[in-house]
C-alpha positions as CSV (number, residue, x, y, z in Angstrom):
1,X,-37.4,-31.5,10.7
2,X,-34.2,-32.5,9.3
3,X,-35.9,-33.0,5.7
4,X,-37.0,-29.1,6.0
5,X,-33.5,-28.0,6.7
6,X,-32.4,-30.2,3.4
7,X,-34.9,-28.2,1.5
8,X,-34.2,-24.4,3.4
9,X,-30.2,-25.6,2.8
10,X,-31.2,-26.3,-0.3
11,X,-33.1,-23.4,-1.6
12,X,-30.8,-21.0,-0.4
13,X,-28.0,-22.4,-2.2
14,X,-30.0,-22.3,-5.4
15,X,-30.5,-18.7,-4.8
16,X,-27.2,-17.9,-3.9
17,X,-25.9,-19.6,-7.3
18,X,-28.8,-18.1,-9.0
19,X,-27.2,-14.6,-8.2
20,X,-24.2,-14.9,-10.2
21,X,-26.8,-14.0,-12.6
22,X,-27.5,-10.5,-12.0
23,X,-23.4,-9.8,-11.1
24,X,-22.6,-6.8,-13.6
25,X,-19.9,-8.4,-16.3
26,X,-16.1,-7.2,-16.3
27,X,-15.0,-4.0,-17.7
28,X,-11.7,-4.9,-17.6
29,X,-8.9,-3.3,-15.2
30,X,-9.1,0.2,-13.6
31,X,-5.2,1.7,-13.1
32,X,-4.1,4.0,-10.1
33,X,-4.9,7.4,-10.9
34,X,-1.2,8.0,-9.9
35,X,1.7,9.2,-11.6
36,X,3.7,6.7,-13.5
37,X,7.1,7.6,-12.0
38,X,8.4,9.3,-8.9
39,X,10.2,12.9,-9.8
40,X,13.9,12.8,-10.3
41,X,13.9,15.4,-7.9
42,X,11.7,17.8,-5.7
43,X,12.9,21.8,-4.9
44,X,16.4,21.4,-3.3
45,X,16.0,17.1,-2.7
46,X,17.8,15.0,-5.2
47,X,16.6,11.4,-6.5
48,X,18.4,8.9,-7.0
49,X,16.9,5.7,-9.2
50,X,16.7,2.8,-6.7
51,X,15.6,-1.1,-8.0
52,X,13.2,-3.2,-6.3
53,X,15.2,-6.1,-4.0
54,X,15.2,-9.3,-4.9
55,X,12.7,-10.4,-2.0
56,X,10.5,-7.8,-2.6
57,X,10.0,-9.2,-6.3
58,X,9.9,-12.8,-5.2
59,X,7.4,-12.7,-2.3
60,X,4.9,-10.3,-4.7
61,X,2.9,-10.8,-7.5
62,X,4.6,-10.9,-11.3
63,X,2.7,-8.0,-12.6
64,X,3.3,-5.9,-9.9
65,X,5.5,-2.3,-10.9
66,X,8.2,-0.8,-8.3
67,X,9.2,2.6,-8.5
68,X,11.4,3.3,-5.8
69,X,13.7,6.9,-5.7
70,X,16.2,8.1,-2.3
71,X,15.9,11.7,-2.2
72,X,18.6,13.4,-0.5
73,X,19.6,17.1,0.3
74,X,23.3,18.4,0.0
75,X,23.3,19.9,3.4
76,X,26.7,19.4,5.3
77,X,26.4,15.5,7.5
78,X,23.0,14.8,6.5
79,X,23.4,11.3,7.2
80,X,21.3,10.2,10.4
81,X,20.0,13.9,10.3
82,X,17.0,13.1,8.6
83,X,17.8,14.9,5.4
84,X,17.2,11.5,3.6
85,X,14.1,10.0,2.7
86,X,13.3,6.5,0.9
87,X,10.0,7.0,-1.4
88,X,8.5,3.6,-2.8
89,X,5.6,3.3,-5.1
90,X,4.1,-0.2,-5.7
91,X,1.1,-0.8,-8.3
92,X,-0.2,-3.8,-7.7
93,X,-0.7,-6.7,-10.1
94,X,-3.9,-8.5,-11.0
95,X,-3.5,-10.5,-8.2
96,X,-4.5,-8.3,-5.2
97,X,-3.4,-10.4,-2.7
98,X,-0.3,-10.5,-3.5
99,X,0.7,-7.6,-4.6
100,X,0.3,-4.8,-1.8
101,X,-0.6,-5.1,1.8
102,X,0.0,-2.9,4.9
103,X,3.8,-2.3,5.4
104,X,3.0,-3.3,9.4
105,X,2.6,-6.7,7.9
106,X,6.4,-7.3,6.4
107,X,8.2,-4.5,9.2
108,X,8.0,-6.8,11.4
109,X,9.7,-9.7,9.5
110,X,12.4,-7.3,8.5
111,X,12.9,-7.3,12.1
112,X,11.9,-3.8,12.9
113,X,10.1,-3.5,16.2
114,X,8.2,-1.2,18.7
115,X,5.9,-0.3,15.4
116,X,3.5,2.8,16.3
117,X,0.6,3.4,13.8
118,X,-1.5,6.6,14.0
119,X,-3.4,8.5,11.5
120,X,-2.5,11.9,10.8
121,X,-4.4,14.6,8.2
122,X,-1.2,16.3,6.0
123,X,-2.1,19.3,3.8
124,X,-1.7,19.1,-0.1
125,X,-2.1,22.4,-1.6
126,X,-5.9,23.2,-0.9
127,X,-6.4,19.8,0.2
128,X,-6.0,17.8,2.8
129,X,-5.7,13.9,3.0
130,X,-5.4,11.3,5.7
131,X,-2.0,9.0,5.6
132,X,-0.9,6.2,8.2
133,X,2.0,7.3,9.9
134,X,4.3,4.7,11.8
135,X,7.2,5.2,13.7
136,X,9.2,2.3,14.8
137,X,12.8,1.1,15.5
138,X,15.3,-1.1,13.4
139,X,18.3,-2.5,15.7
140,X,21.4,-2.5,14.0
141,X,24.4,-5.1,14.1
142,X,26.1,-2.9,16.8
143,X,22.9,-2.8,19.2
144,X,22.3,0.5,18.1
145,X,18.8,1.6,17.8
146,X,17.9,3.6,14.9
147,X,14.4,5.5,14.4
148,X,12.4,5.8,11.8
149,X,9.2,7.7,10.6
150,X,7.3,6.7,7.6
151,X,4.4,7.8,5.9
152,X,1.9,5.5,3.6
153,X,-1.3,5.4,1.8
154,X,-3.2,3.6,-1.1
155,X,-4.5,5.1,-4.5
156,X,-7.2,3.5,-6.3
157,X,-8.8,5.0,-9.9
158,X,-10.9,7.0,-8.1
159,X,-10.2,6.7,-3.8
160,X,-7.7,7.6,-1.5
161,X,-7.3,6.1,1.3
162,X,-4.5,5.1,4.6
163,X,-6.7,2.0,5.3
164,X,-6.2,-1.3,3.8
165,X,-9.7,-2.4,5.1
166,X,-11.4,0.3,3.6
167,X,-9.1,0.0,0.2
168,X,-10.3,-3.7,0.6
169,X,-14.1,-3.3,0.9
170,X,-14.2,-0.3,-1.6
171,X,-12.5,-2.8,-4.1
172,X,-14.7,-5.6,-3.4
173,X,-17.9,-3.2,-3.8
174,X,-16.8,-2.1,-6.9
175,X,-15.9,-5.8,-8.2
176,X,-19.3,-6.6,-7.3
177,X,-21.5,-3.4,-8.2
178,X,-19.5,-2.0,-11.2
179,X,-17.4,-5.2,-12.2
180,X,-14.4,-3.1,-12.2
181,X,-11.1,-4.4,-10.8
182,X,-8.7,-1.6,-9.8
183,X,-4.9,-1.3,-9.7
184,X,-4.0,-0.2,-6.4
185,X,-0.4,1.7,-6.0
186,X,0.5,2.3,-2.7
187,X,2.8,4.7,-1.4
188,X,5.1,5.1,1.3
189,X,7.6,7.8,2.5
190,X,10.4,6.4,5.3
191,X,12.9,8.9,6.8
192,X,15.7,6.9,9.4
193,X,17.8,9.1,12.1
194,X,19.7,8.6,14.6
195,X,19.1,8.3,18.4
C-alpha cells in the first residue's frame, strides 16, 4: 500500500516536472497599452506635476514608473468643494508582486477607514468600462472627518479590468499559454471634500 503511493507520488511528480517541457518560451515583456504621461491638463482642470513619496518608492518594486498629476479648477473656494482631484498612474515593474496591488490593501495602513468598494460601469465616449469605486474616510489631526471618493482600475497590453483577481489570473494564463509577461499600470482618480 504505502509502496503504491511512493510510486503514484512518484509518477506524478515526474509528469508534473516533465511539463515544464511543453511551457511556451518567453517573448519578452508586454507594456500597458496606456499613455505614457497623464495630460498637463483636461478642458477647464489644470495639472500640476506631483513626485511619487518616498514610501511609495521604498515599499514598491525598483522598476516600477509613477506618474502622478493634481488637477484643479479655478473656481472661487474650491478647496474641500471637490473641485480637486489626485490622478496617479503606476506601471508596474518586472516584479508583479511588488509593484501594484489593490489600493484597499495600503488605505487602510494610511489610516483611512470605513472603506466602501462597489463596482460601477462609467461611460467613455461609445464605450463603457467597469472601475472600482471606494469611498472611505481619513480622520484628520483635529478629529475632523474628511470624505473621499476614488476611482481605480488596471490596464494590461490588451485587458481592462477593476479586479485584481481577474488582472491576476489573466496574467498568469498568459504567462503560461503565451509566455508573455505584461506591465500592468494601474490607475486611480481620488477626489477629498469636506463633511
Amino acid at each position: 500500500m504505502l509502496r503504491n503511493r511512493l510510486i503514484i507520488s512518484l509518477a506524478l511528480v515526474l509528469v508534473g516536472l516533465g511539463s515544464i517541457l511543453f511551457l511556451p518560451k518567453s517573448f519578452g515583456l508586454k507594456d500597458a497599452a496606456v499613455f505614457d504621461a497623464l495630460p498637463a491638463g483636461v478642458g477647464e482642470w489644470k495639472g500640476e506635476y506631483r513626485a511619487p513619496g518616498k514610501k511609495e518608492k521604498n515599499e514598491l518594486d525598483k522598476a516600477t514608473v509613477f506618474r502622478k498629476r493634481f488637477y484643479y479648477r479655478d473656481s472661487p473656494g474650491h478647496f474641500r468643494k471637490a473641485d480637486a482631484i489626485d490622478a496617479t498612474m503606476v506601471q508596474s515593474g518586472d516584479d508583479m508582486n511588488n509593484s501594484i496591488h489593490r489600493p484597499e490593501r495600503c488605505l487602510k495602513a494610511q489610516g483611512y477607514h470605513k472603506i466602501e468598494p462597489t463596482t460601477v460601469k462609467i461611460k467613455v465616449g461609445d464605450k463603457s468600462m467597469k472601475v472600482t469605486r471606494l469611498r472611505f474616510v481619513q480622520t484628520l489631526a483635529d478629529g475632523t472627518e474628511l470624505p473621499a471618493l476614488m476611482y481605480y482600475w488596471f490596464v494590461g497590453a490588451e485587458h481592462l479590468t477593476n479586479s485584481h483577481y481577474e488582472r491576476t489570473l489573466y496574467d498568469i494564463k498568459h504567462r503560461l499559454l503565451q509566455g508573455t509577461n505584461q506591465r500592468w499600470a494601474y490607475i486611480s482618480l481620488l477626489s477629498q471634500f469636506g463633511p
